[in-house]
Residue, then its C-alpha position, 0 to 999 in steps of 0.5 A: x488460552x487466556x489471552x496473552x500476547x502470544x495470541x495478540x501478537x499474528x494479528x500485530x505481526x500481520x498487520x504490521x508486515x501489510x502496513x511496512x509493504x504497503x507504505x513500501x510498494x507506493x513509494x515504490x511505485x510514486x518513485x517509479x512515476x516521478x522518474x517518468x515524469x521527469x524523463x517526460x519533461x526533459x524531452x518537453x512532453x507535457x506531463x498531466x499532473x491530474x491523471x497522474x494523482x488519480x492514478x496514485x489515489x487509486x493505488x493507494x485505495x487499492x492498497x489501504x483496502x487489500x490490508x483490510x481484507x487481509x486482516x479480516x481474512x486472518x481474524x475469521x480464519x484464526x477464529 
């Protein structure tokens, strides 16, 4: 093998599959604490807008680490 795309291309596929998933799950999960944060606010209870930041940060740190190890995972078991 001399290092066509064909050997680049699971390491693309790969990372580009974790990227489009991971943007997907936190809009998924954004849009599912916004919705109730608005129904919290129709009812006029107070939504702690901090709390819910660190918990978004931490999904996404979550998320951004999950595809680091996938890729490196792939590279060392590909190798």
């Amino acid at each position: 093998m001399n290092g066509s795309w064909i050997n680049i291309f699971p390491y693309f596929a790969g990372a580009f599959k974790l990227i489009v998933l991971g943007i997907g799950g936190y809009l998924a999960i954004k849009w599912h604490f916004d919705e109730e944060a608005r129904v919290r606010e129709e009812k006029g209870v107070v939504f702690d807008r901090s709390n819910y930041m660190k918990k978004m940060a931490m999904i996404l740190v979550c998320l951004v680490t999950l595809v680091i190890l996938v890729i490196y995972a792939t590279n060392w078991y590909l190798d």
